[in-house]
C-alpha positions, 0 to 999 in steps of 0.5 A: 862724624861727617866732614861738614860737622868737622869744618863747622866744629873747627871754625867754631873752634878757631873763634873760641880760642880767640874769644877766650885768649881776649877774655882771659886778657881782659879780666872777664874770665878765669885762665882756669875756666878757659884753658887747661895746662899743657906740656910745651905752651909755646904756641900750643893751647888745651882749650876747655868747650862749653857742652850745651852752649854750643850747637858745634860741639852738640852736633858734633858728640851727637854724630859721633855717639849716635845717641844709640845703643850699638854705636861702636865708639860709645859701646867701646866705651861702655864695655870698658867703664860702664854706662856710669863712665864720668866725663872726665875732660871736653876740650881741644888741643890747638899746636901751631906752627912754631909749637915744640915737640912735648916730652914722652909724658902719660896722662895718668899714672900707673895703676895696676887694679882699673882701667882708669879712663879712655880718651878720644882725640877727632881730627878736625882736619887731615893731620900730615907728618909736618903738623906734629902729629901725636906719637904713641908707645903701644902696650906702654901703659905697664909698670915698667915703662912708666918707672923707667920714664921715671929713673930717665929724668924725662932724658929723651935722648937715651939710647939705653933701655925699653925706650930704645927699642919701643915701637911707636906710631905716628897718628896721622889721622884723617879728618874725622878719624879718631884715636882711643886710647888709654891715658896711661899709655906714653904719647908726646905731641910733636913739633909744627913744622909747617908753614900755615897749617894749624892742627886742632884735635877735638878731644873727650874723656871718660873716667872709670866710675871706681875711681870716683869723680872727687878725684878730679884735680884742676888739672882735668880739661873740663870747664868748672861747670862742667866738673861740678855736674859729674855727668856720666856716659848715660847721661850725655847720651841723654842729653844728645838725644833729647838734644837732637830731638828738639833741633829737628822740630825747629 
């Protein structure tokens, strides 16, 4: 995704999360079809897009899937879920200064059969160490370390067991850069320390069609509408390219 498709994305994101905030407030929209539940609110937004609606958000999964076969991030994508891969959640996550660090937390629960999604969180601009960027516990997606986080009572001060001892890595992407990852994998959001700069991941999910899409729950970050259409990897890359094509005949 070129720096350009970012900036616009960002802005565009900035504007919605004030239309939404105001929406919600005034009535004229659900919380539910407009945000998604967080860990530590204070200051800190998961905010459902629009797919279609929005040109940013087009332009943006366009350049990041390509529309082609081959592209690295959807092949990546595919050779794990299949092309039948569900989206799962589209949607941003927004800290700003004063947002507090989350508790060590997965977004799925332990399976030990399927590989239950992938996640893809873009940086929409340069992500510095006082932001709060994201910590990640590679190869935590096991048994093990989701019991103990379990026996711990979300206790993150022990200094006892694999927690102790567990190597982590701070995402401090660039903009445009991106992480993929596994939903079982242990990750917490970290405290904004900054003085100005708001940090705002633009992020989408694909879940492993054996699972099924009626497992969604209300807490998956994608708008109702969205939800109710069960579109697959297949189809959104479809859905680009025909996208694509009508925007360069204009």
């Amino acid at each position: 995704m070129s720096t350009a498709t970012s900036q616009n994305l960002l802005a565009f994101i900035n504007q919605q999360l004030l239309d939404s905030i105001e929406e919600v407030s005034q009535g004229k929209a659900e919380d539910h079809s407009r945000f998604a539940d967080v860990l530590g609110k204070k200051m800190r937004w998961d905010m459902l897009l629009p797919l279609e609606e929005s040109s940013e958000v087009m332009q943006a999964l366009y350049e990041i899937f390509h529309a082609e076969e081959g592209n690295d991030l959807a092949g990546a994508i595919e050779a794990v879920l299949g092309k039948d891969a569900i989206l799962y959640e589209l949607s941003a996550l927004i800290s700003d200064p004063g947002s507090e660090r989350q508790v060590l937390h997965p977004d799925f629960p332990f399976q030990d059969t399927l590989p239950p999604a992938l996640t893809t969180f873009v940086a929409l601009q340069d992500i510095h160490p006082n932001m709060g960027p994201t910590t990640f516990l590679p190869k935590s997606s096991t048994a093990e370390h989701h019991q103990e986080l379990k026996d711990r009572l979300w206790d993150s001060h022990s200094r006892q067991g694999l927690f102790a001892t567990a190597p982590n890595k701070l995402s401090t992407l660039n903009i445009t850069d991106c992480s993929l990852y596994n939903p079982m994998t242990l990750h917490c959001g970290g405290t904004n320390r900054s003085k100005n700069k708001r940090r705002v991941l633009f992020y989408f999910s694909f879940m492993n069609p054996a699972i099924g899409a009626e497992t969604m729950t209300d807490g998956a970050s994608l708008r109702p509408e969205l939800k109710e259409r069960s579109l697959t990897l297949q189809n959104i890359k479809k859905i680009l390219k025909d996208w694509n094509k009508r925007e360069s005949l204009l």
